[in-house]
Phi, psi and omega in degrees: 000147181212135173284024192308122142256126155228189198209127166198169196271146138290115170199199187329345201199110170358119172232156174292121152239333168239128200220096186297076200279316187215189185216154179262142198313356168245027186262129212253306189259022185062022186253117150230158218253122160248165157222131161237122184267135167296105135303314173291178170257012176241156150335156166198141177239146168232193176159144209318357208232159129352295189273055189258129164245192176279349186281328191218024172258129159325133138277142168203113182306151142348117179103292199305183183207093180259190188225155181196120182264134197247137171259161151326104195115335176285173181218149225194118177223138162235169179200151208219125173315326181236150168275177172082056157248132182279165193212124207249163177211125150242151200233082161228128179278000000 
């Protein structure tokens, strides 16, 4: 099993933070598991697509976390009403 964290910013205009490109030779079900923490003080919503607003987007309040297992080929777009919102991502295989 291995543990990648990163950080990335949220604001004003959809950004890609998760993007399930390829998988390591010990993922057993085709699966890797992310969790993302709401870092910033603001709302931020996500959800698969480009177009994720606050209207049609998960919310995850300031402070949350949500967790998500994920396949190949998925994707993760958030967005937030004020920028600069931080965004923590961890990744385990």
């Amino acid at each position: 099993m291995s543990i990648n964290a990163t950080a990335t910013t949220v604001g004003t205009t959809a950004t890609q933070i998760i993007s399930v490109e390829n998988f390591s030779a010990g993922s057993k079900d085709g699966r890797v598991t992310y969790e993302i923490l709401n870092n910033g003080l603001q709302t931020i919503w996500i959800g698969g697509t480009s177009g994720v607003t606050s209207a049609n987007g998960s919310p995850l309040p300031a402070g949350g976390a949500r967790t998500l297992d994920l396949r190949l080929g998925a994707v993760v777009y958030a967005i937030s009403a004020a920028a600069g919102q931080d965004v923590r991502i961890l990744e385990v295989r």
